[in-house]
C-alpha positions as CSV (number, residue, x, y, z in Angstrom):
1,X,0.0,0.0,0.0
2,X,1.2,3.6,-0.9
3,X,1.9,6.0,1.5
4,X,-0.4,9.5,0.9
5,X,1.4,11.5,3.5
6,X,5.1,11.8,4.3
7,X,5.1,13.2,7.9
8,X,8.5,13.2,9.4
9,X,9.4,15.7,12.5
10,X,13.4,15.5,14.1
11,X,14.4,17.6,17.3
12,X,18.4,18.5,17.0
13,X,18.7,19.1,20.6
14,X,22.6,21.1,20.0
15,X,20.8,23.9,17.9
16,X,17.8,24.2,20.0
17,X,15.3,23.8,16.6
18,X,13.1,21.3,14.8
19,X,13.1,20.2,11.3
20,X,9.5,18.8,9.9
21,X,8.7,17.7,6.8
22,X,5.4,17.5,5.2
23,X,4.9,15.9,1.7
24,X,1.3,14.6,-0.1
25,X,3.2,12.0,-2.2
26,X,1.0,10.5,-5.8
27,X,-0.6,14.3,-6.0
28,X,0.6,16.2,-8.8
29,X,-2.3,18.9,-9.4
30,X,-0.6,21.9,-7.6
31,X,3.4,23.4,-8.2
32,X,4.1,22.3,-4.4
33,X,3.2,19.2,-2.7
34,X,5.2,19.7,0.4
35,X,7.7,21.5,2.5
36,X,10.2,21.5,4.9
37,X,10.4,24.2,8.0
38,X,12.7,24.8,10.6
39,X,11.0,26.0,13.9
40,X,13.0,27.2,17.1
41,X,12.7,24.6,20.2
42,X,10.7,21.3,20.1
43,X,7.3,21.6,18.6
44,X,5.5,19.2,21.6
45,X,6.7,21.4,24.0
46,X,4.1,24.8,23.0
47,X,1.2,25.5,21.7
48,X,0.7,25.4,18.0
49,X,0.1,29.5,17.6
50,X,3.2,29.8,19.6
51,X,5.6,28.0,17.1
52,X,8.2,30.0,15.9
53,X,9.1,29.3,12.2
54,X,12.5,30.9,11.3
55,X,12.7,28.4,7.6
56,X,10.9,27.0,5.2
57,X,11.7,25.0,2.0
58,X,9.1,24.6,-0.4
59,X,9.1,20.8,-2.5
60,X,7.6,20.6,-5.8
61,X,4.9,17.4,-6.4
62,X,6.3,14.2,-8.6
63,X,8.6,12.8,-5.4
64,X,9.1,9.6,-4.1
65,X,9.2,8.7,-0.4
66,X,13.0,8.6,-1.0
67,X,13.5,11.5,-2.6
68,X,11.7,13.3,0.0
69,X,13.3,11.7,2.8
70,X,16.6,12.8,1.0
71,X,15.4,16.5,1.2
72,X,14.5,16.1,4.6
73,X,18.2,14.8,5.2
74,X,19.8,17.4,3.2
75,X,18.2,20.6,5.5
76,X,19.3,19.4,8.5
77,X,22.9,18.4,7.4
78,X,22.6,22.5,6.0
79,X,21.7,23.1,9.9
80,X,24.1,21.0,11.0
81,X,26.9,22.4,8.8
82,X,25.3,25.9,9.8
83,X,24.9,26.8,5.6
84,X,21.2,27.7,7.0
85,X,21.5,30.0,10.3
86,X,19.7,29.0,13.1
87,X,21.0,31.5,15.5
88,X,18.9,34.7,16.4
């Protein structure tokens, strides 16, 4: 069975931010189909209004699970490697 939603959220507890990824994978009637976004502190630990986005990374429709996963991968090694800044 296919997959509609890739839903993948990962805490990285030295920069103090989460990464979550959000993908409707088989729909190709819009330009995006998904996103990544960068939000300061966990997410479980606030309220949803008080979630503080400081990135976002917009994924156009026609990936697979993989190649999503990949892009999920490929922001946080850019936080990691501090290519997108984290600090403020």
């Amino acid at each position: 069975m296919v997959e509609d939603i890739y839903i993948k959220r990962e805490y990285l507890d030295d920069q103090d931010v989460t990464v979550e990824t959000n993908y409707r994978l088989g729909f190709d009637a819009d330009r995006t189909c998904g996103f990544s976004r960068v939000f300061k502190g966990r997410l479980d630990d606030k309220p949803e209004d008080e979630n503080y986005e400081i990135y976002q990374e917009l994924y156009e429709c026609g990936l697979n699970s993989e190649e999503v996963e990949k892009r999920h991968k490929k922001v946080v090694q850019e936080i990691l490697e501090g290519r997108i800044d984290v600090d403020f």
